[in-house]
C-alpha positions as CSV (number, residue, x, y, z in Angstrom):
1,X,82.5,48.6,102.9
2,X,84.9,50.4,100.5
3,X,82.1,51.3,98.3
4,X,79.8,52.5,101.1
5,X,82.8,54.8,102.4
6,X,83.5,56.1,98.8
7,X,79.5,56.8,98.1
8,X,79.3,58.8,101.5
9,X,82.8,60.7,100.9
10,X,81.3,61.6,97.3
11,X,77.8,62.8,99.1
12,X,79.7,65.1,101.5
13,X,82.0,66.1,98.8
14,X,79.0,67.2,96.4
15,X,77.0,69.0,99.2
16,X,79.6,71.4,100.5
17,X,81.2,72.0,96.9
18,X,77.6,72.4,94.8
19,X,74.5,72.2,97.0
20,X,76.4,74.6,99.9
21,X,78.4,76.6,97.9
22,X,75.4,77.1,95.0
23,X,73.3,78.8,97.7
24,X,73.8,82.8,96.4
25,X,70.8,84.1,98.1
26,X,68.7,84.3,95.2
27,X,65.7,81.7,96.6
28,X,65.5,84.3,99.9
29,X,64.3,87.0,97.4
30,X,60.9,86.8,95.6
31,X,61.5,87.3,91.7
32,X,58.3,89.3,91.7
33,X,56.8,92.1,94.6
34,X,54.8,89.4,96.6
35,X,51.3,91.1,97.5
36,X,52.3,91.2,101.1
37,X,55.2,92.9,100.6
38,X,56.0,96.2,102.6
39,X,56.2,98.7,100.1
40,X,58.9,101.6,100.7
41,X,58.2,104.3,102.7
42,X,61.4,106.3,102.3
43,X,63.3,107.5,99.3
44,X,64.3,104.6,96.9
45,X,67.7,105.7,96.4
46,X,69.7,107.5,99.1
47,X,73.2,108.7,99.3
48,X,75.8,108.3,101.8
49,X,79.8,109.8,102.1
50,X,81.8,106.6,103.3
51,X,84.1,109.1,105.2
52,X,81.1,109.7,107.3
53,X,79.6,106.4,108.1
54,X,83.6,105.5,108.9
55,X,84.0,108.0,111.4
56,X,80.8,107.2,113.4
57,X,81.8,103.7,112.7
58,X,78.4,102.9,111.1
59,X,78.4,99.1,110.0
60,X,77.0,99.3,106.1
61,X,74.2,96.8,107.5
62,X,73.2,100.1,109.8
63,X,71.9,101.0,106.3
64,X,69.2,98.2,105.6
65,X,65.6,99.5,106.1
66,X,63.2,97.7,107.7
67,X,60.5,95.1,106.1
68,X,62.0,95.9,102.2
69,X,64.8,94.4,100.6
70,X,68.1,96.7,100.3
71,X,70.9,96.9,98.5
72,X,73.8,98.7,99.8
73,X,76.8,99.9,96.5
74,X,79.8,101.5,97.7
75,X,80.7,103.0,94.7
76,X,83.1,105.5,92.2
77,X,82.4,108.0,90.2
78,X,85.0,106.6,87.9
79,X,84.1,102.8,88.0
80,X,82.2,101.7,85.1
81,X,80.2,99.3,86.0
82,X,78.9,101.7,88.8
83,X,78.0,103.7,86.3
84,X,76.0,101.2,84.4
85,X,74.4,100.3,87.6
86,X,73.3,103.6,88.6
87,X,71.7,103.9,85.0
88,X,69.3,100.3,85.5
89,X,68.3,101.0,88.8
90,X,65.8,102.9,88.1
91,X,63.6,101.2,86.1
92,X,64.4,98.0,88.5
93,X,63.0,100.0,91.2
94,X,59.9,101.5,89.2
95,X,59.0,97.6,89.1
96,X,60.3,96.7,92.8
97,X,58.9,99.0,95.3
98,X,59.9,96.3,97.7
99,X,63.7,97.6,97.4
100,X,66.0,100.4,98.5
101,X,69.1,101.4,97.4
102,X,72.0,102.9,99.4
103,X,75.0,104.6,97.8
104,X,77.8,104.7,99.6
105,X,80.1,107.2,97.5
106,X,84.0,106.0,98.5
107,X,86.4,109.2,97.2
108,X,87.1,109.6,94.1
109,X,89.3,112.7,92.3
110,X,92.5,114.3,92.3
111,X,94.4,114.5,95.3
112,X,96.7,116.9,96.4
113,X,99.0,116.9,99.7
114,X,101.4,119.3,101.1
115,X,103.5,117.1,102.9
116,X,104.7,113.3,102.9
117,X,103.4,113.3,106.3
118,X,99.6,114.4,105.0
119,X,100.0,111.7,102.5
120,X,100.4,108.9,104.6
121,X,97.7,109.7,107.1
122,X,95.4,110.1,103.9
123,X,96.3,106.2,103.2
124,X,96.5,104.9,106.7
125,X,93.2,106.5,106.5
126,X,92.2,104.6,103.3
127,X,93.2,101.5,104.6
128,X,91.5,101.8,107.7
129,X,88.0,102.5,105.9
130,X,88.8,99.5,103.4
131,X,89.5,96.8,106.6
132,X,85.9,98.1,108.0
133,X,84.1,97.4,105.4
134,X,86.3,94.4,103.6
135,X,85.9,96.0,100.9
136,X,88.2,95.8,97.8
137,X,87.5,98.0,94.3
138,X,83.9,99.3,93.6
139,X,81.3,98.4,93.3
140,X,80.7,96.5,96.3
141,X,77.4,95.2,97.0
142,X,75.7,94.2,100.1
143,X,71.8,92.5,100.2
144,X,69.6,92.7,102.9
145,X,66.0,91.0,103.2
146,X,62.9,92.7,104.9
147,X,64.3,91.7,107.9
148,X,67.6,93.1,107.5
149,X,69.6,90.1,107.3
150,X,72.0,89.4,105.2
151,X,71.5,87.6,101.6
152,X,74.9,88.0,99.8
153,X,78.2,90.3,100.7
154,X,81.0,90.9,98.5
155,X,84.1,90.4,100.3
156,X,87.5,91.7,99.2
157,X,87.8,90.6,95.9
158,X,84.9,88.0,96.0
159,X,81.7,89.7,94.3
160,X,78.8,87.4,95.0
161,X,76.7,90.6,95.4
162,X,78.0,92.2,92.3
163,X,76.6,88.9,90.5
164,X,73.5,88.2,92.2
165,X,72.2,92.0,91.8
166,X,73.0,91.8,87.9
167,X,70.8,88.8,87.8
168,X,68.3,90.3,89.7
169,X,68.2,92.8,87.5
170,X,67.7,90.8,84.5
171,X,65.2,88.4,86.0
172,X,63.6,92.1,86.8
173,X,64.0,93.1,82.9
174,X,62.8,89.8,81.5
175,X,59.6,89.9,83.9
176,X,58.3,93.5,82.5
């Protein structure tokens, strides 16, 4: 009876800690543009002003188009791996008119306030904008599928996204 108690603890144990858990999303997107897929109709990258969604209090998943898979980066100008992101997206999407990208620009420069006062309302305001959108540090990436549904979210400090675009993007690479 022992054993038979051990063996099913083990089998729970192993599906919530690999099976569960290993689950990133990546077999809900097609490695390839499937020939039924809806190709885009809209620009393949847009930009957005986080400021802006936050004060209409637009969720980020407002952003997904649609019968096309899209990825949604908040980003920095001064974040590297931004950078290198914004520099393989392009020929990712030349291969995978299936996607859209939405920037979400988050501020970035110098900042200059008059008064203590304007200070803190410029952070409470900062804070407010990162507890929206959970987001912590750039990039942060979001998936949607065709039917705009989540596939992977970072969250906080957790980058599931951040990983599973960078492999997308190298299974994209390695297929060309």
């Amino acid at each position: 009876m022992r054993k038979i108690a051990f063996v099913a603890v083990v089998a729970v144990a192993i599906y919530f800690f690999v099976v569960r858990d290993g689950d990133d999303g990546r077999s809900r997107v097609p490695y390839r543009v499937l020939p039924e897929a809806k190709l885009r109709s809209t620009a393949a990258i847009e930009r957005f002003d986080i400021g802006v969604l936050f004060d209409a209090q637009k969720p980020l998943s407002d952003l997904a188009e649609p019968g096309v898979y899209t990825v949604v980066e908040i980003y920095s100008e001064h974040c590297s791996t931004c950078r290198w992101l914004e520099g393989q997206l392009p020929a990712f999407l030349d291969r995978r008119r299936d996607v859209v990208v939405r920037q979400v620009k988050t501020f970035s420069g110098q900042i200059g306030f008059s008064s203590s006062e304007e200070m803190s309302a410029w952070q409470d305001r900062q804070e407010d904008i990162h507890d929206f959108y959970r987001f912590y540090g750039t990039p942060h990436i979001e998936i949607y599928d065709s039917r705009q549904q989540p596939v992977v979210i970072d969250v906080e400090r957790k980058k599931p996204g951040l990983a599973f675009l960078e492999a997308w993007l190298a299974d994209a690479n390695t297929a060309s």
